[in-house]
C-alpha positions as CSV (number, residue, x, y, z in Angstrom):
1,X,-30.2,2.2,21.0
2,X,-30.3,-1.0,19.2
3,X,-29.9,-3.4,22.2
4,X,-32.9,-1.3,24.3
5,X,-35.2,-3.2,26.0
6,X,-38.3,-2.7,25.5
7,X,-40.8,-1.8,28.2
8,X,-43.3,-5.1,27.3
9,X,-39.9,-7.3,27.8
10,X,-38.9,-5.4,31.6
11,X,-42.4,-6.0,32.5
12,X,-42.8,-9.4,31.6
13,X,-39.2,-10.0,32.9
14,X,-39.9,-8.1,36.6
15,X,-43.3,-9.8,36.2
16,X,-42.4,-13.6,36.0
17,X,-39.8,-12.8,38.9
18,X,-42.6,-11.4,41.1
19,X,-44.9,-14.5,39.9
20,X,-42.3,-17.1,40.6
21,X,-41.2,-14.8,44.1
22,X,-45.2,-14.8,45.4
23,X,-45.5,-18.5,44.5
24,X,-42.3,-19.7,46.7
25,X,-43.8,-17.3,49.3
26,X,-47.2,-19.0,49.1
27,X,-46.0,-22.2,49.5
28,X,-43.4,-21.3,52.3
29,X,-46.7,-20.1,54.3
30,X,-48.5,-23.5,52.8
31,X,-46.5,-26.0,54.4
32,X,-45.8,-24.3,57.6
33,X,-49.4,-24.6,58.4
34,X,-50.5,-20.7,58.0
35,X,-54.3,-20.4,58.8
36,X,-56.3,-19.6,55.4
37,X,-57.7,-17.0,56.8
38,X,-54.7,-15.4,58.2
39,X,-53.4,-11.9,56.1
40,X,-49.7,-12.2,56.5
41,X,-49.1,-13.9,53.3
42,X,-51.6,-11.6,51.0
43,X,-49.6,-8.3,52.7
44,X,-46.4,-10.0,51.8
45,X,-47.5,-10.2,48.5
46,X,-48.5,-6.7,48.3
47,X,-44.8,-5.4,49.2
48,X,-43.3,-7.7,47.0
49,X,-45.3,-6.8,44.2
50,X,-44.7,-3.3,45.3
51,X,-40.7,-4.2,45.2
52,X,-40.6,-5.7,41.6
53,X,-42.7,-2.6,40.5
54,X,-40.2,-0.1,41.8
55,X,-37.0,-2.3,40.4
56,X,-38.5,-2.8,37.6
57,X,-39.8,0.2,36.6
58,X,-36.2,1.9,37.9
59,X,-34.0,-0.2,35.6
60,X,-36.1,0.5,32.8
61,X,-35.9,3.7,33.4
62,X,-31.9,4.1,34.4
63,X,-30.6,1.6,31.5
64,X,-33.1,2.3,28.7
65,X,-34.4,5.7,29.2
66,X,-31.2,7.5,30.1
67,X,-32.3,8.2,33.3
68,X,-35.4,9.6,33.0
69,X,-38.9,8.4,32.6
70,X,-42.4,9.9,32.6
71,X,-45.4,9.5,35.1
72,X,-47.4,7.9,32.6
73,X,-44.5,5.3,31.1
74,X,-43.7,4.8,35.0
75,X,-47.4,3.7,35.9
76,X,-47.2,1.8,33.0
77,X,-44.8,0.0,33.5
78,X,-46.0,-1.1,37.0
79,X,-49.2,-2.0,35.9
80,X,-47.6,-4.5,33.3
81,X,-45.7,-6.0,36.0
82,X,-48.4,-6.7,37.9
83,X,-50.4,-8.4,34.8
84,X,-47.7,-10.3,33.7
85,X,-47.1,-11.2,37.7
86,X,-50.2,-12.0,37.9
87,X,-50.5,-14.6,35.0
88,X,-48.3,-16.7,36.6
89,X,-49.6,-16.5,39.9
90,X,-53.1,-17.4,38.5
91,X,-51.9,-20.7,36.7
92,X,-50.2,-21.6,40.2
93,X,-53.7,-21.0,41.6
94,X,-55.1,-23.5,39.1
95,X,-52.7,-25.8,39.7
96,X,-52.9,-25.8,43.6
97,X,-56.4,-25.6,44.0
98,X,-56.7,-29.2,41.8
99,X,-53.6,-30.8,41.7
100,X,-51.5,-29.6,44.8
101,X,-53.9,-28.8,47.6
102,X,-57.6,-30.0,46.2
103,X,-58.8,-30.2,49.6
104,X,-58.3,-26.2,50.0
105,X,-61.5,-25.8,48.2
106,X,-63.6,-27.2,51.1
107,X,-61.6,-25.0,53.8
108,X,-62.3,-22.3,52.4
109,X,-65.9,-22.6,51.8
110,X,-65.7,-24.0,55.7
111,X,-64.2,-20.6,56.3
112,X,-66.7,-18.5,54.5
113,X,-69.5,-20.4,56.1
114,X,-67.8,-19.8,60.1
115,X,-67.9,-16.4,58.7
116,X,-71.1,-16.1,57.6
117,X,-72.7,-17.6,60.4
118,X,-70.8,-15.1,63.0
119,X,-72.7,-12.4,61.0
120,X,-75.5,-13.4,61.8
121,X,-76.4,-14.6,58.4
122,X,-79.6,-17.5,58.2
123,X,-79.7,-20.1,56.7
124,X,-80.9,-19.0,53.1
125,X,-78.2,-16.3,53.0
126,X,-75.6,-18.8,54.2
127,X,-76.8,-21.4,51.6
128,X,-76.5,-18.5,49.1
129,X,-72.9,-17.0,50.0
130,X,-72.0,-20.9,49.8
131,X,-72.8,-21.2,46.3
132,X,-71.5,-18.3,45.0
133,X,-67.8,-19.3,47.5
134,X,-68.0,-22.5,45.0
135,X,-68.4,-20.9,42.0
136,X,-65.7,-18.3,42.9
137,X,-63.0,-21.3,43.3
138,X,-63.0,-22.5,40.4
139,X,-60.5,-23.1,38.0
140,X,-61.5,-20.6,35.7
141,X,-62.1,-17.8,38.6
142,X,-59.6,-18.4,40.6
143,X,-56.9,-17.4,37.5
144,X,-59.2,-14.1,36.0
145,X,-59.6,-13.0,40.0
146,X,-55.6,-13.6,40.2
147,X,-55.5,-11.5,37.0
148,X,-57.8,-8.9,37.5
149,X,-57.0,-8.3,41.5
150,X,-52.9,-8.3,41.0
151,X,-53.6,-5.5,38.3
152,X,-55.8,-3.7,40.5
153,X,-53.6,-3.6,43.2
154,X,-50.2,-2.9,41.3
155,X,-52.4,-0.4,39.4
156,X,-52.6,0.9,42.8
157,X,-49.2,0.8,43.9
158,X,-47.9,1.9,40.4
159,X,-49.8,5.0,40.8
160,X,-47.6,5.9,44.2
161,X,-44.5,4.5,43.3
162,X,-44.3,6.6,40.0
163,X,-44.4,9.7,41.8
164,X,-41.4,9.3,43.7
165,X,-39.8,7.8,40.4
166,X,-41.0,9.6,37.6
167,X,-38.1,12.0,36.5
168,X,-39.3,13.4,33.3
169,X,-36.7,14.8,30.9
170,X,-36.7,18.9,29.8
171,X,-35.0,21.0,27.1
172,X,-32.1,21.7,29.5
173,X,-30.9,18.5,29.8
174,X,-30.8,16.8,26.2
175,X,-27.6,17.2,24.5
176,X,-28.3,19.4,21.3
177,X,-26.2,19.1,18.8
C-alpha cells in the first residue's frame, strides 16, 4: 500500500498527457490551415478528453484500488483530469494568442462580427458583441475560460464514463481474515 498512487497524482498525470495531447492536436489543425470557425478540432478535443478520463480513471482504479472504485471517486477523478488538462491547455492559449499566432485575435473578432451581422444584428449590438469578443481574448480570459469550460465538459463526461466504470466493492468480496 506504500507505493499507491494517489488519486491527485493520476489526475495530474492523465491530465498533463491530455493537455500536452490537445495542444499537438491544436496545432496539427493550426498549420494545416483549419478554418477558426470550423468544429472538428474542439470535438476532437472532447473525445480525447473523454479518453484520458476513462484511462485514467481505470488505472487508478485497477492498480490502486484493487479493482474497484466508487461513482463518486470515479467522477472525481475525471473531473481532476479535466482541471489539471485544462491548466495546461490554458497557458498554451496564452502563449498562442500573444506569442505564437497574435494575429488570431483579429480573426476571431472578424468572425464574430461576420456572425453578428448575418443575424441581423445593427450596428450598436455589433459594436457591443465586439467589445465584449475583445475583452473575452484576453490573456487572462482566455486561460480561466480554458479552465473553467474543460472542467465543465469533463465534469460532463466524468459523470457518463463513471457509470460504465464505477465497480464499487461489497462485503462479499473483501478478504476477511
Amino acid at each position: 500500500m506504500e507505493n499507491q498512487r494517489t488519486q491527485n497524482k493520476i489526475a495530474m498525470t492523465y491530465g498533463a498527457i491530455y493537455g500536452l495531447s490537445s495542444i499537438v492536436v491544436f496545432m496539427l489543425f493550426y498549420f494545416i490551415g483549419t478554418d477558426i470557425q470550423s468544429k472538428t478540432p474542439q470535438y476532437l478535443g472532447y473525445l480525447l478528453l473523454a479518453i484520458f478520463i476513462i484511462l485514467g480513471v481505470k488505472s487508478y482504479r485497477d492498480q490502486d484500488l484493487g479493482g474497484y472504485i466508487s461513482y463518486s471517486k470515479s467522477l472525481g477523478t475525471g473531473t481532476l483530469i479535466s482541471l489539471y488538462g485544462g491548466i495546461i491547455s490554458g497557458a498554451f492559449s496564452i502563449l498562442f494568442f500573444m506569442v505564437i499566432a497574435p494575429e488570431m485575435t483579429e480573426q476571431i473578432i472578424a468572425a464574430a462580427q461576420e456572425n453578428m451581422a448575418k443575424q441581423g444584428l445593427n450596428e450598436e449590438q455589433m459594436q457591443m458583441g465586439i467589445e465584449w469578443t475583445r475583452k473575452f481574448t484576453q490573456p487572462l480570459w482566455l486561460f480561466v475560460f480554458s479552465i473553467i469550460g474543460s472542467v465543465i465538459i469533463g465534469f460532463i463526461l466524468s459523470l457518463l464514463i463513471s457509470v460504465f466504470l464505477k465497480k464499487e466493492d461489497t462485503p462479499f468480496n473483501s478478504n476477511i481474515g
